[in-house]
N, C-alpha and C positions, 0 to 999 in steps of 0.2 A: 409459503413463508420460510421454511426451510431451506428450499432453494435458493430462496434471498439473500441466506445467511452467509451460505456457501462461498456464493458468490460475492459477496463483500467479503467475507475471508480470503479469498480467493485474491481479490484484486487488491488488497492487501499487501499479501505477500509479492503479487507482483510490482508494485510500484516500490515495495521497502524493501526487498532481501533480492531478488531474483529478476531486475529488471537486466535485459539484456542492454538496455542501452548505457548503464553504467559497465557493460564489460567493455564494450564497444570503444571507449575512449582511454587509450591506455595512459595517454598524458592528459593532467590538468589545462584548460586552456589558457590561452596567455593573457593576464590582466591587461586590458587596453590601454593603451600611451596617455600620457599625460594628455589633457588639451583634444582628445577625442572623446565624442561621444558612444560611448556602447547599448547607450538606451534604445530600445526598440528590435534591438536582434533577437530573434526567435531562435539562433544557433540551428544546427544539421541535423537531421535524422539523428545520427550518432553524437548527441550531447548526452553526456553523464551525469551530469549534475544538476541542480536546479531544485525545483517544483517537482514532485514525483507526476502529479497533477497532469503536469502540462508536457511531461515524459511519455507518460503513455497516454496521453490521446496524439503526441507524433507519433509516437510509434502505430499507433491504429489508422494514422494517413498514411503509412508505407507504402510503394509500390512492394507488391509480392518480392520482385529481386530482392526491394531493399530491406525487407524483413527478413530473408532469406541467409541474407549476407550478418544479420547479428543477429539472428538466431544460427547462425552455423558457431558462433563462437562461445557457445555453450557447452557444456557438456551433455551427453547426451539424456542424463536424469531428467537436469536441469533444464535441459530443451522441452522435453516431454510435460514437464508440470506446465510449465509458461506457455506451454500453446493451449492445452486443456483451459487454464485460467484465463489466455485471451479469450480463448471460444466464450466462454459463459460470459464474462465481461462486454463483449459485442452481442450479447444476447439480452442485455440488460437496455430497459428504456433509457433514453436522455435522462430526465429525472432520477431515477435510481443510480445511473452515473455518477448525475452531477453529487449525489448525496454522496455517494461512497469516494470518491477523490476528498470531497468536503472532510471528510473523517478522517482520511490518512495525513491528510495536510494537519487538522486539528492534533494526531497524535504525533507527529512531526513539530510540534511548535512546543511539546512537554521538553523538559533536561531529560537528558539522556536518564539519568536516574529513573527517575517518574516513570520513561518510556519503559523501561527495565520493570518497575513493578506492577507495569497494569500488563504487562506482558507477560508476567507468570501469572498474573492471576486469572488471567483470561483464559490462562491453560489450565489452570488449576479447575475453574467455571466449566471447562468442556468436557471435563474427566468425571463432571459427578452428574447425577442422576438430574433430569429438568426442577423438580420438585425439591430436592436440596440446592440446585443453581439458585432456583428464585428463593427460595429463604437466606440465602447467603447474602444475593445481589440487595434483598432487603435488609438486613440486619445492623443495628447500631454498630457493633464494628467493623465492617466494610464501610459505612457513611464518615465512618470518625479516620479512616486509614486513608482512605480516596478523596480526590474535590472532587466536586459539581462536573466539572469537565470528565475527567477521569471515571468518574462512575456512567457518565453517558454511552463514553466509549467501551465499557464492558457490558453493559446495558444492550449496544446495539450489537455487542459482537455475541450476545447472550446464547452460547452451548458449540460456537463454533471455534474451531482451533485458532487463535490468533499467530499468525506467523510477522507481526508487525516488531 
């Protein structure tokens, strides 16, 4: 269970903070012309933007070169974390996947605000002992500070560093 946790932290941070495929694209792409449709493009290996979702699981279709080629444009920390948290994220069932995308997308749809306070608290949640976590996670004022949303997602990020 632990390792679960990890590992949705993990893929967290790589879909929000640390995806190489947002370094990959150093220009925004170009809004499509008038009178053309853009619906249905899947866009390249190296799309930046989007879906974090739908980011890395191209990036998990990579040929080796082509993950090679952006992950080289990392720096070398940054490269190091991002391969460890692909590792375990390709270690994860379909199901546990599809859950954890599900979550990043759900804390991706907060105001940047919102994003901002479930995100220190999530830190705050990882720094303290499991048994003050969960009295915390229950308590009338975290229920009264957080929504239903917001509390799920501290819930399920419950004792792990959130890097989201």
């Amino acid at each position: 269970m632990k390792f679960r946790r990890v590992i949705v932290a993990a893929l967290v941070t790589l879909a929000l903070g640390v995806s190489p495929l947002g370094a990959q694209q150093p220009k925004p792409p170009k809004p499509p012309k008038p009178g053309k449709a853009a619906a249905g493009k899947a866009g390249g290996a190296g799309g930046g933007g989007g879906n974090p979702g739908q980011q890395l699981e191209r990036f998990t279709k990579m040929s080796p070169e082509e993950r090679e080629r952006a992950l080289a444009q990392l720096p070398p920390e940054r490269r190091q974390q991002f391969e460890q948290r692909l590792q375990r994220y390709m270690a994860m069932s379909p199901e546990e996947r599809k859950q954890a995308i599900k979550r990043i997308e759900d804390f991706r749809k907060l105001p940047p605000d919102r994003q901002q306070a479930v995100r220190q608290e999530a830190n705050r949640l990882h720094r303290m002992p499991e048994d003050k976590r969960n009295a915390r996670l229950n308590s009338p004022e975290e229920k009264a500070a957080f929504s239903k949303d917001e509390m799920r997602l501290l819930r399920e990020a419950n004792g792990e560093p959130v890097p989201f």
